[in-house]
C-alpha positions in Angstrom: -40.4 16.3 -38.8 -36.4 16.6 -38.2 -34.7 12.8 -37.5 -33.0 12.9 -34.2 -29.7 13.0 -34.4 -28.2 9.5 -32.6 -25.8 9.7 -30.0 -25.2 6.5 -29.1 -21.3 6.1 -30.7 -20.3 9.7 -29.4 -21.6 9.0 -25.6 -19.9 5.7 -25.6 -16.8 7.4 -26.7 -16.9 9.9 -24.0 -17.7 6.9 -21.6 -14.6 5.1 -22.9 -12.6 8.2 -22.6 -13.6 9.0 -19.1 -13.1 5.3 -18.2 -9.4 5.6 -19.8 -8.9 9.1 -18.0 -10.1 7.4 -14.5 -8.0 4.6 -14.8 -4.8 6.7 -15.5 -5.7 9.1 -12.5 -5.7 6.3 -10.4 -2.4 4.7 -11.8 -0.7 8.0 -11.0 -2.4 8.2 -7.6 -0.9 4.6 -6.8 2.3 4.9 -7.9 2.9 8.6 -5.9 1.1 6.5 -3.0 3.8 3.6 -3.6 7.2 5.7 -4.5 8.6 5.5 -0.8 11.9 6.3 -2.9 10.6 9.9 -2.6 10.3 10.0 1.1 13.3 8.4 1.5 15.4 11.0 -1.0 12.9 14.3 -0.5 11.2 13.7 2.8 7.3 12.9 4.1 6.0 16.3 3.0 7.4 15.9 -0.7 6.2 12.9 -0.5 2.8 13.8 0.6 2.7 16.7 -1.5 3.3 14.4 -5.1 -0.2 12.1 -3.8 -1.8 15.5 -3.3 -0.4 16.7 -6.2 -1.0 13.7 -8.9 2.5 14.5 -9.7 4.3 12.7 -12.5 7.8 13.3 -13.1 9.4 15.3 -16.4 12.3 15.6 -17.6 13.1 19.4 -17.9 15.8 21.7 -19.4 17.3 25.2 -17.3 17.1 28.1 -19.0 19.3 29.6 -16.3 22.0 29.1 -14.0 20.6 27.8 -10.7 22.0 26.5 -7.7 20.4 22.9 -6.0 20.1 23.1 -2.1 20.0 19.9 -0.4 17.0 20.7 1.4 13.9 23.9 1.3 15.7 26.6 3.1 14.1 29.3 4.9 14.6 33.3 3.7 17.3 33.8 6.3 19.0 30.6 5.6 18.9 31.6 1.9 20.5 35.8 2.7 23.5 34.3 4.7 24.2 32.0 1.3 25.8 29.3 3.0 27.7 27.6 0.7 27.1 24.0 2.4 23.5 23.9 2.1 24.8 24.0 -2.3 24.7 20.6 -3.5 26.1 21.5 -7.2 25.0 24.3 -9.5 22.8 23.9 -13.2 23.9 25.6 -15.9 22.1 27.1 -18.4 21.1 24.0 -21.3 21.6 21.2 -18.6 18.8 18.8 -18.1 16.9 17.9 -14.7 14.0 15.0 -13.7 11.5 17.2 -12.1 10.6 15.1 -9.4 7.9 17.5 -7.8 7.8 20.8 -6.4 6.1 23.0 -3.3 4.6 26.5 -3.6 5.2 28.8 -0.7 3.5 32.1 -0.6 5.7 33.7 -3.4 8.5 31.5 -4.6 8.3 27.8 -5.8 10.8 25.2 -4.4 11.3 22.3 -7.4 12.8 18.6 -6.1 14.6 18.1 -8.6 17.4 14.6 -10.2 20.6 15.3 -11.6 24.0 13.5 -11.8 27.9 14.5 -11.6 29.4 11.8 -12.3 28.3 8.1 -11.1 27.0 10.0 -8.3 23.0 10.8 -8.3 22.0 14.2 -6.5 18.3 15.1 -5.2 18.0 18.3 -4.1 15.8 21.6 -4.4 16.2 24.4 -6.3 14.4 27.5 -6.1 12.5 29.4 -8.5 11.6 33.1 -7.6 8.3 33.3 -8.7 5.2 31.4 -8.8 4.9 29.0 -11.5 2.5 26.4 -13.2 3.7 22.8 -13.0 1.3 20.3 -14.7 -0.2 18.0 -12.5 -3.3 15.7 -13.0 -3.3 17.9 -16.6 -0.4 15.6 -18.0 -3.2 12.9 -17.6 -5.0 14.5 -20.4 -1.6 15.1 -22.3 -1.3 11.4 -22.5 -4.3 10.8 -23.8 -4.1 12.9 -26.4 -1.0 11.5 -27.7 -2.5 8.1 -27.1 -6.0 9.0 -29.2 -5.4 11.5 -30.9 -1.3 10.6 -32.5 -0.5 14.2 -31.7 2.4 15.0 -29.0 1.9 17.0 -26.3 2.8 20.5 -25.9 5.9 20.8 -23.5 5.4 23.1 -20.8 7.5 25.9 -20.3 8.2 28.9 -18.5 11.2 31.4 -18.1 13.9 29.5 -15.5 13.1 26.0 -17.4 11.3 24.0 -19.7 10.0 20.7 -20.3 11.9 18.1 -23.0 9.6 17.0 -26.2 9.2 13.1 -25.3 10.5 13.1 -29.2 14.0 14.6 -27.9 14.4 11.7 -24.8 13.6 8.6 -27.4 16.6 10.1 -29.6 18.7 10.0 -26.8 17.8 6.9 -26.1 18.4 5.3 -29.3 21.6 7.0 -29.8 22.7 5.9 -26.2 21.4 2.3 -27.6 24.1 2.4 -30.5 27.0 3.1 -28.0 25.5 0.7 -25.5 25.7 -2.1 -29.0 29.3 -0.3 -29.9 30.4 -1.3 -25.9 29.2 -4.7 -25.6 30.8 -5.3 -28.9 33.9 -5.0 -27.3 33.3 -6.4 -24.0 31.5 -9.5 -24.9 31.0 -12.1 -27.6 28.0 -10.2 -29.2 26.1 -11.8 -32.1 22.9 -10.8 -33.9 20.9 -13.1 -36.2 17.5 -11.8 -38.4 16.8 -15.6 -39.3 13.5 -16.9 -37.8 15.1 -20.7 -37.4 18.5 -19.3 -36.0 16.8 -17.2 -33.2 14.8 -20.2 -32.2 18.0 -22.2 -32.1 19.5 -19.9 -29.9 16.2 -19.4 -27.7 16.7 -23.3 -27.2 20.4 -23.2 -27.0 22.1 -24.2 -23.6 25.8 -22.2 -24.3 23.7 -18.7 -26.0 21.1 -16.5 -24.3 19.5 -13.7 -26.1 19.3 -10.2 -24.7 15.8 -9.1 -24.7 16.6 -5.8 -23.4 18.0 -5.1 -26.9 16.0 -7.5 -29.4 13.1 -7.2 -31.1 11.2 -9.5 -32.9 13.0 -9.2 -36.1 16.6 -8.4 -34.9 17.6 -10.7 -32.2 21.1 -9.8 -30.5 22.5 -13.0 -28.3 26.0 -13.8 -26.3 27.3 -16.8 -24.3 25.7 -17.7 -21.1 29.0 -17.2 -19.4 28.8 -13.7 -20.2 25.5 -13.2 -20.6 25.8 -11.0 -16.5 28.3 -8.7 -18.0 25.9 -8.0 -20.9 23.2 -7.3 -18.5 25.1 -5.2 -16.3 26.4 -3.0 -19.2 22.5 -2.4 -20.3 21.7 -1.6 -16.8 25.2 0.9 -16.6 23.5 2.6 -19.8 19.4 2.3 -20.7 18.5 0.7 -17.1 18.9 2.5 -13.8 21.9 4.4 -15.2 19.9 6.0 -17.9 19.3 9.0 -15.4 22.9 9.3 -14.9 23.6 9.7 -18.4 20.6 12.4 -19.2 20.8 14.6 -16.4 24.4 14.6 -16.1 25.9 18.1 -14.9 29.3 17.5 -16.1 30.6 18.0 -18.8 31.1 14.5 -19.9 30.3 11.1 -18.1 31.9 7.5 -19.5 30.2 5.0 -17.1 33.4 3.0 -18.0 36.0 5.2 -17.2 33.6 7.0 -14.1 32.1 4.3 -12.9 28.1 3.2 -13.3 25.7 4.2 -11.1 25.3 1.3 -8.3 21.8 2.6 -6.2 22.0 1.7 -2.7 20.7 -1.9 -2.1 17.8 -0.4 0.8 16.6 1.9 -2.2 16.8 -1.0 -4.4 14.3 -2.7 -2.0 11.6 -0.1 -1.0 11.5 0.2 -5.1 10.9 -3.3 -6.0 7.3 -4.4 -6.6 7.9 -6.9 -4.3 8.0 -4.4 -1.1 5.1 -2.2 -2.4 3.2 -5.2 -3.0 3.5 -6.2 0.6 3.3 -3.2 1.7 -0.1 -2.8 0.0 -1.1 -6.2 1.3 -0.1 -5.0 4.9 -2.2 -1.6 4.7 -5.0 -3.7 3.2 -5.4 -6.1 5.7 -4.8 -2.9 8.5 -8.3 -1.1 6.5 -10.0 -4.3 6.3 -9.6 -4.8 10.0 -10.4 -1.1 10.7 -13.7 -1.0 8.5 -14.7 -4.9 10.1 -14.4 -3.2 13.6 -14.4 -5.4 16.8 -15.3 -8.9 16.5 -19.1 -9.6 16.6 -20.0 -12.9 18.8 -21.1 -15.5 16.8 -23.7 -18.0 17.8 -23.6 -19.0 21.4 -22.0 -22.7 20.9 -18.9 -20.8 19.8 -17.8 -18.1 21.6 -17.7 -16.8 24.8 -21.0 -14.1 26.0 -20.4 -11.4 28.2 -23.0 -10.4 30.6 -24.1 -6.8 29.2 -25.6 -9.3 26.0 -28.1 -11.4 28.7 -31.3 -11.1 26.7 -33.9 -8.3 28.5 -36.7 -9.7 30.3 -40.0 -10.6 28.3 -43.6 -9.2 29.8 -44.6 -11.8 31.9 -41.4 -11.0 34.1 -39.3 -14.0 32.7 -35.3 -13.5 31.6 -33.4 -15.2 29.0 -29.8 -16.7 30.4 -27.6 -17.1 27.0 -25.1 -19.8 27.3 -22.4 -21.7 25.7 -19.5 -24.4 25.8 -17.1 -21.1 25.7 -19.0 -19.4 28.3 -16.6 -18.8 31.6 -18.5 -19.4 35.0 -18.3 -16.0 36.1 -20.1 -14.7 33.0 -23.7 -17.2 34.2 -22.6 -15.5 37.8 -23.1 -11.9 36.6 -25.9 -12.8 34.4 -28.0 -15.0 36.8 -27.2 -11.9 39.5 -28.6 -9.5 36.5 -31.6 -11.4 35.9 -33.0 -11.8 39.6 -31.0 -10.1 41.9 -29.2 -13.3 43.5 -26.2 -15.1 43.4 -25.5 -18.7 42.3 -22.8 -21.6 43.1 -21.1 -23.8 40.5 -19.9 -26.8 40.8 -17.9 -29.2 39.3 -21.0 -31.8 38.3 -24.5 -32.0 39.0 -24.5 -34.4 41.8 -20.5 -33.2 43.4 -20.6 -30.4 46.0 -17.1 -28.8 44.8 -17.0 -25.4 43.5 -14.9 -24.6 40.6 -12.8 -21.3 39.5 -14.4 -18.6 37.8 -12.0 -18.4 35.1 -13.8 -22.5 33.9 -15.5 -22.6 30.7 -19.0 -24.4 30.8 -18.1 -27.2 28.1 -15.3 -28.8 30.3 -18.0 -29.1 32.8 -20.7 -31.3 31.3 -20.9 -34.8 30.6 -24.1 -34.1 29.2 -23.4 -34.4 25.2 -25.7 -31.8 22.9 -25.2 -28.3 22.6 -26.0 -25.5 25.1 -28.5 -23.4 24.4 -30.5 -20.3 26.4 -33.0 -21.1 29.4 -35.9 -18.7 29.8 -36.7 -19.0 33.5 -39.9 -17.1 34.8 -39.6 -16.0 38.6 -42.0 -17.7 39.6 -40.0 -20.5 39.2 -39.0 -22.2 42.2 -35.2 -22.7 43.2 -35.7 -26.4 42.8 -36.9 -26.2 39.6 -33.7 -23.9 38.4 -31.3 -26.3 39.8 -32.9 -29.2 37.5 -32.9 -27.5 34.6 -29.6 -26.4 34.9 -28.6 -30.1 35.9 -30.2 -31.3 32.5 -27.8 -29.8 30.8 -24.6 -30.9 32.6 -24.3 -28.1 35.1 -24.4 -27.8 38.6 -25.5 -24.9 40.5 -27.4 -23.9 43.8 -29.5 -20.8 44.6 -27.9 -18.4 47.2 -30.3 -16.2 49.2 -29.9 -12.7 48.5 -26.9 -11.6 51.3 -24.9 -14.5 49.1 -23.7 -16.1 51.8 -26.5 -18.9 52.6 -28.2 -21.4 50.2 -32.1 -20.3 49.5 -34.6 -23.1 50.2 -35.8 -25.5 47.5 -39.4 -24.4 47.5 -38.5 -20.7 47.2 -39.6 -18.8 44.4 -36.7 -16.6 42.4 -39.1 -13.3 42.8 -39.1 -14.0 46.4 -35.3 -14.2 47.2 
């Protein structure tokens, strides 16, 4: 008889790999949910349309010239070719950040990131056809380079293509040499490969080490007096400013002689953990309250009862008044009235005559001490009777004959008023 063939190690690599591929769908769900950077540069429905769309952003390459509209433009806006709706035009070879896109019925409209200059550009351009963009599929183009070692293949079509990951961390690492070449000459920049020296200068108080450029066998450090200069130049080149060096449209672009990129300090904001954090703590706190719905009432000593909750009436005839300290006085009116069809008086104590307001909570009432709890009156029970139980518990009251306007006699029965 064959051996069965065990499965164990394959089904928990599939498990792992589903886990992986679930967690990295939700990463890229949250962060689309959390980039109100988009809404602010493309609009709500880009916006809405990344979420939908699992979108992830590339960096692409034209393949032809195109022109980048500030906004989707209708057919007719697009025949009169208004030349104020052009932000700037891409030449063929110039790179773009893809930043999502939206499929009409026969032309796709791409949001798109470039540069002239310091200045940063979002716009649209339009592609004349309808083309693939990877979506949630760049999900499982991650994990294959992450499991597999093997780099993903590019997509591509005929107005533009995507950039090898391979090209981009090149142009990083050359853009990190001239970054080293310009704080060479801006600041006091040292570099030590000695374990002793770089934890001399981790514990030095006139050197700080720039981490953005170190590694753990290279460590590159200047004064402290100049270590903000140092950090602004990084930012000016591999920070926020890498984008304006990537997808630059012209034809050169010196962030010292042009001017870095400064992003506008609201931008700055919506795009700092920070904000989405609170925002997320704000929406969470809005969905917990939604999915809690109204408050419940607790137990009777604590809040106040309304009289739709009066408990119904058991066989024998007999009703169930609920009350508490919280309980207003015109909430044992309405019940009382509910329960057997007549009125009642409060007063201020047992043995004093003086009615109070409606709008009086039964606790400031009694001097009785204890807490209140619900009388089950049968009625048969005479009016007497009612009026000492309820004056047991700290609470005066007197029976009204059913027009409400006269006191019903001690010996009368509830049933019979």
């Amino acid at each position: 008889m064959a051996k069965k063939k065990d499965k164990g190690p394959g089904c928990l690599m599939y498990l792992f790999f589903m886990a992986v591929l679930a967690s990295l769908v939700t990463y890229i769900f949250i962060s689309n949910t959390f980039s109100f950077k988009t809404m602010l540069s493309y609009g709500p429905s880009q916006y809405f349309a990344n979420i939908l769309h699992f979108h992830k952003d590339y960096y692409c390459q034209s393949k032809s010239t195109q022109k980048i509209y500030k906004e989707i433009l209708s057919p007719e806006s697009l025949a009169q070719k208004d030349k104020n709706m052009v932000i700037t035009t891409l030449q063929p070879g110039k790179r773009f950040k893809l930043k999502g896109y939206r499929t009409k019925e026969y032309v796709t409209w791409v949001a798109v990131k470039v540069a002239d200059g310091s200045d940063v550009i979002y716009g649209y351009l339009m592609v004349p056809d309808k083309i693939d963009i990877p979506t949630v599929w760049a999900t499982f183009n991650r994990l294959q380079e992450t499991f597999l070692d093997s780099p993903p293949e590019p997509f591509s079509n005929k107005y533009f293509s995507e950039i090898p990951s391979k090209s981009i961390e090149q142009y990083r690492n050359n853009l990190l040499g001239a970054l080293k070449t310009k704080l060479g000459q801006t600041v006091k920049l040292k570099k030590t490969t000695q374990p002793a020296e770089m934890q001399k200068i981790k514990d030095s108080k006139d050197f700080r080490i720039i981490d953005d450029i170190s590694s753990d066998t290279v460590v590159y450090y200047c004064p402290k007096s100049e270590y903000e200069k140092a950090e602004a130049l990084y930012d000016a080149y591999l920070g926020s400013g890498f984008d304006t060096h990537y997808v630059q449209v012209a034809h050169a672009y010196d962030p010292g002689k042009d001017g870095a990129f400064k992003q506008g300090i609201f931008l700055r904001i919506v795009d700092t953990w920070y904000f989405k954090v609170f925002i997320g703590l704000v929406l969470f706190c809005i969905i917990r309250r939604m999915c809690k719905g109204p408050k419940s009432s607790p137990s009777d000593n604590d809040t106040e009862q309304s009289p739709s909750t009066s408990k119904p009436k058991n066989a024998n005839g007999s009703a169930s008044i609920d009350l508490a300290t919280k309980m207003r006085v015109k909430n044992l009116k309405d019940q009382f009235r509910k329960a057997f069809g007549c009125q009642i008086r409060v007063y201020t104590t047992p043995s004093t005559k003086r009615q109070v307001k409606d709008d009086i909570q039964l606790g400031d009432l009694r001097d009785v001490k204890g807490p209140l709890q619900a009388l089950t009156i049968a009625p048969s029970a005479t009016v007497d009777q009612v009026e000492q139980r309820f004056g047991e518990l700290g609470i005066g009251i007197q029976v009204m004959n059913a027009d409400g306007k006269t006191l019903a006699p001690n010996d009368a029965k509830l049933k019979d008023l």
